[in-house]
C-alpha positions in Angstrom: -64.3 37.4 -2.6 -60.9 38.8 -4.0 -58.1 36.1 -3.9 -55.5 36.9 -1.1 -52.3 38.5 -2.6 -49.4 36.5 -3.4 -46.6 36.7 -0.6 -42.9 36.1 -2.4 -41.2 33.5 -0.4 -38.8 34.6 2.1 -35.3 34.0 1.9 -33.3 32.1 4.5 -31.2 34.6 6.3 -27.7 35.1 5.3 -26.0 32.5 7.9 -27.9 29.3 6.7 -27.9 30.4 2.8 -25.4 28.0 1.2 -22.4 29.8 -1.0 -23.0 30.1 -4.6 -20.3 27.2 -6.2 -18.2 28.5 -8.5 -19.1 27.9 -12.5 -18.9 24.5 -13.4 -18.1 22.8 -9.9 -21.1 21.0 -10.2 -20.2 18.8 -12.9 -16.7 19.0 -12.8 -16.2 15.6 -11.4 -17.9 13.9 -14.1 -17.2 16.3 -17.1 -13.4 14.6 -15.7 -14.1 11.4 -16.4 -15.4 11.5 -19.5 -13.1 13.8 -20.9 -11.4 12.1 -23.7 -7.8 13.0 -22.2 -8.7 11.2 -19.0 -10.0 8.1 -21.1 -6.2 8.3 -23.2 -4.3 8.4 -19.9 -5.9 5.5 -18.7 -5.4 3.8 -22.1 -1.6 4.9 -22.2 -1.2 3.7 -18.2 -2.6 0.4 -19.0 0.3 -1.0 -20.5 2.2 -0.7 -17.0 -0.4 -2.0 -14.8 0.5 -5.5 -14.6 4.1 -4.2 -14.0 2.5 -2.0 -11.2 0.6 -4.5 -9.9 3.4 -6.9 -9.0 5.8 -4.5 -7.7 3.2 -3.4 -5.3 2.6 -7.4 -4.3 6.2 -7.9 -3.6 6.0 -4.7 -1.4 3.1 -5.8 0.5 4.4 -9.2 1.0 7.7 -7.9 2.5 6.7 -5.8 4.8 4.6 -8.3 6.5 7.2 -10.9 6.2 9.7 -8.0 7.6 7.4 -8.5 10.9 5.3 -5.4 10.5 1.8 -5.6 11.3 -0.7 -6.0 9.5 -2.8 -2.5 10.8 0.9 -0.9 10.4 1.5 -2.6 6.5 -1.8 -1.3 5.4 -1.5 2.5 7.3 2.2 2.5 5.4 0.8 1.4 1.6 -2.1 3.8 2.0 0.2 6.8 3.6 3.3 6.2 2.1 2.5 5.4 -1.9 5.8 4.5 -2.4 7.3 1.1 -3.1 11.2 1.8 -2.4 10.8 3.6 0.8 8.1 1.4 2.1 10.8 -1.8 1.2 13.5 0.2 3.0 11.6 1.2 5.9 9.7 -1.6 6.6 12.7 -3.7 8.3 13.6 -0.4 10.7 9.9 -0.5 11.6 10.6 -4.4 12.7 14.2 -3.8 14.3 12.8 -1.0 16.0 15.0 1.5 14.6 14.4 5.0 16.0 11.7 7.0 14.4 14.1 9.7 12.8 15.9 7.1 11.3 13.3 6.0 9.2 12.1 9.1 8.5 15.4 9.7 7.6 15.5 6.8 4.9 12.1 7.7 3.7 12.9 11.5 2.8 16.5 10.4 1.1 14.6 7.7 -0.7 11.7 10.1 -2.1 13.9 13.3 -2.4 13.0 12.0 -6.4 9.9 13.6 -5.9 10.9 16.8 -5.5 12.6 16.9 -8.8 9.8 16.2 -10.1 7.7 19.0 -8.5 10.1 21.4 -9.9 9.0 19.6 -13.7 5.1 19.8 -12.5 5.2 23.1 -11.8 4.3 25.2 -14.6 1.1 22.5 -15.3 -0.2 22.8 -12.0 0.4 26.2 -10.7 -2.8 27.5 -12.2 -4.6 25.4 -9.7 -5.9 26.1 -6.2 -3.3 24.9 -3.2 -5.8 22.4 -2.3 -6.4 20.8 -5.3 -2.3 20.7 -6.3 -1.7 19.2 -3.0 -4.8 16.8 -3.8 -2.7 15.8 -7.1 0.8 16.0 -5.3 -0.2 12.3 -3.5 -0.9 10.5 -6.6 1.9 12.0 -8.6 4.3 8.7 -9.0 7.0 8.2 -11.3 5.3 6.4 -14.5 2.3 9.6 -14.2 5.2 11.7 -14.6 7.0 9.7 -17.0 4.2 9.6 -19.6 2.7 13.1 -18.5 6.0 14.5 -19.7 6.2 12.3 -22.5 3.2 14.0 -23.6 3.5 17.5 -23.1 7.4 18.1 -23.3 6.9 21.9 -22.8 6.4 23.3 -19.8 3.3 25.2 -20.9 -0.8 24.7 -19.2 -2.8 23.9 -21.8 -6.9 22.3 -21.9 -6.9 18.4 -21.4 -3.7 18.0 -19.1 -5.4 17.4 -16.1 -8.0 14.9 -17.2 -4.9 13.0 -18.7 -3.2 13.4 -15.3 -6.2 11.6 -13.4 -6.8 9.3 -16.4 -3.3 8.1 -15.7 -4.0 8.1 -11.5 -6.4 6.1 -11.2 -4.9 3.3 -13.5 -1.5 3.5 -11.7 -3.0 3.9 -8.1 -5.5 1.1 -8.4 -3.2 -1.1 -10.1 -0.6 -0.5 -7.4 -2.7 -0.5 -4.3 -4.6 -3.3 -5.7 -1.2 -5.2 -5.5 -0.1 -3.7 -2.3 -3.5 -4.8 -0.5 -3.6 -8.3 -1.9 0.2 -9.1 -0.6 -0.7 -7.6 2.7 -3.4 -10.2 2.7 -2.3 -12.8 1.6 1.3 -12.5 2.4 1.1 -16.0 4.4 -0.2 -17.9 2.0 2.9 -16.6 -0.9 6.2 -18.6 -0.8 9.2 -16.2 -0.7 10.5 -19.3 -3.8 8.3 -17.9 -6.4 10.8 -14.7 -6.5 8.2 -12.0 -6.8 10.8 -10.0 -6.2 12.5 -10.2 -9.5 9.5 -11.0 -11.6 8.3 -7.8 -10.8 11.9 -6.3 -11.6 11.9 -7.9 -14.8 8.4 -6.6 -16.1 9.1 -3.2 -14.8 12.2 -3.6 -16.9 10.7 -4.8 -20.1 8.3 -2.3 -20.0 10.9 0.6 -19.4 12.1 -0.9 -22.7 9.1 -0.2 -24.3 9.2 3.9 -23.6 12.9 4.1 -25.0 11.6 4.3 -28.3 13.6 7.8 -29.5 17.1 8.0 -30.1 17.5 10.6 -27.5 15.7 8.7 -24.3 18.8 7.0 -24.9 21.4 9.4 -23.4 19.3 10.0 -20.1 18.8 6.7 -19.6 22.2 5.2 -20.3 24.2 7.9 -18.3 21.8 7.6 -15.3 21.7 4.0 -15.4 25.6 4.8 -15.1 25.3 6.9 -12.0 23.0 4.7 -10.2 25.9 1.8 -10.7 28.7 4.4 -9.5 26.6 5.6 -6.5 25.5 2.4 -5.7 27.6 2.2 -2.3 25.8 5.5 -0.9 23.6 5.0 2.3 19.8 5.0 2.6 19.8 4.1 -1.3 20.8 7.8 -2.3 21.7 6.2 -5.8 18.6 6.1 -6.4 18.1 10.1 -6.2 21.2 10.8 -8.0 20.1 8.4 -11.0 17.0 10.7 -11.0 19.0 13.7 -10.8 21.2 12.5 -13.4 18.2 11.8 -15.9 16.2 14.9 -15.5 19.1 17.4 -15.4 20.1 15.2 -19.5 16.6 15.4 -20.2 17.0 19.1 -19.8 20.4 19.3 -21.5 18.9 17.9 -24.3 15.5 20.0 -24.5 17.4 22.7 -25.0 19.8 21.7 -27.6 19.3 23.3 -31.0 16.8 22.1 -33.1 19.0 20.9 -35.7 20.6 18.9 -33.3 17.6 17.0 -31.9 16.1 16.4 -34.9 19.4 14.5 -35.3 19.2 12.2 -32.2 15.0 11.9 -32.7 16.4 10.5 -36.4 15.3 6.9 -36.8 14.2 4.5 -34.3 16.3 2.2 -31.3 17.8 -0.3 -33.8 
């Protein structure tokens, strides 16, 4: 008896069959993490986490004491992801302040970040919308600070992104890990200790530690200068022209002659 013939299997029909994935999505995630840029950013972030991790306690702990809710303190450190507007906003939220208003305060406050989006730009435009609004949550100040640091010109190139995430996760754990912990035990902290400036100070001494160059000098000093002059603008707008201040220097002095940056970079901060 002949063996039957061999029937080829029949395809799904077009509706159900799933959508090739692109080349490589299948292991992108965890070609990421262990990309050696995403270990480096992690390593370079790590030096600001206890920093991070305190300033995001004494955020959590005032806006509960402020009279938020809990529900409300936890829906604001997860949404918001930013430690000067939630501080500002939290007391409007418990005075009852009209809703514009704090939006108000919020947008003034984190107007920073869209100085910054101007500087992220040419890194991240290569990427699809999704994915650079993906990154546009977790891009804070210290990612951008050592991102920069990093890649001074503004030119894609292979092992930025792991870096980026490297630094993310250390600085987003670090903070929320803080944030979540003063929620919780905000009761159980006594406003004496002075978290407050504690956390102030290590941020401080740790902002210390980047002005290594001669020429972090300038931007520093002269927006450290503006913040003081602006300092009796409403809904903290000193804060934004400090930032302004510091980038637009930072800029100045990128695009000074060579000659005359290799003449600030000279040497080290005495």
């Amino acid at each position: 008896m002949a063996d039957a013939p061999t029937r080829a299997p029949i395809a799904p029909p077009a509706h159900v069959r799933r959508p090739p994935r692109p080349q490589g999505m299948r292991r992108r995630g965890s070609a990421l993490w262990r990309h050696p840029q995403f270990r480096e950013g992690a390593h370079e972030m790590r030096g600001m986490a206890l920093g991070i991790f305190a300033w995001g306690l004494v955020t959590g702990v005032a806006m509960v004491n402020s009279g938020m809710g809990t529900l409300a303190a936890l829906a604001c450190s997860l949404l918001v992801f930013s430690g000067t507007a939630q501080l500002a906003t939290a007391p409007m939220f418990a005075s009852g302040a009209p809703v514009w208003m704090v939006w108000l305060t919020a947008l003034c406050l984190n107007l920073r970040f869209v100085v910054y989006s101007t500087q992220w730009r040419p890194f991240l435009q290569h990427l699809p919308r999704r994915q650079r609004a993906w990154a546009s949550y977790w891009a804070a100040d210290w990612n951008y600070l050592y991102f920069m640091r990093r890649w001074p010109d503004p030119v894609a190139a292979p092992g930025q992104l792991p870096y980026f995430w490297g630094g993310v996760v250390v600085n987003a754990g670090s903070w929320h890990l803080g944030s979540l912990l003063g929620i919780a035990a905000s009761h159980q902290i006594p406003e004496h200790w002075g978290l407050g400036f504690a956390g102030t100070v290590a941020l401080l001494g740790m902002t210390w530690g980047l002005l290594a160059e001669r020429r972090t000098w300038l931007p520093a000093l002269l927006s450290g200068s503006a913040a003081l002059l602006a300092l009796g603008l409403p809904l903290r707008l000193h804060l934004l022209v400090a930032m302004t201040v510091a980038v637009a220097v930072g800029l100045a002095v990128d695009a000074m002659p060579a000659g005359t940056r290799r003449t600030l970079d000279a040497g080290q901060r005495p």
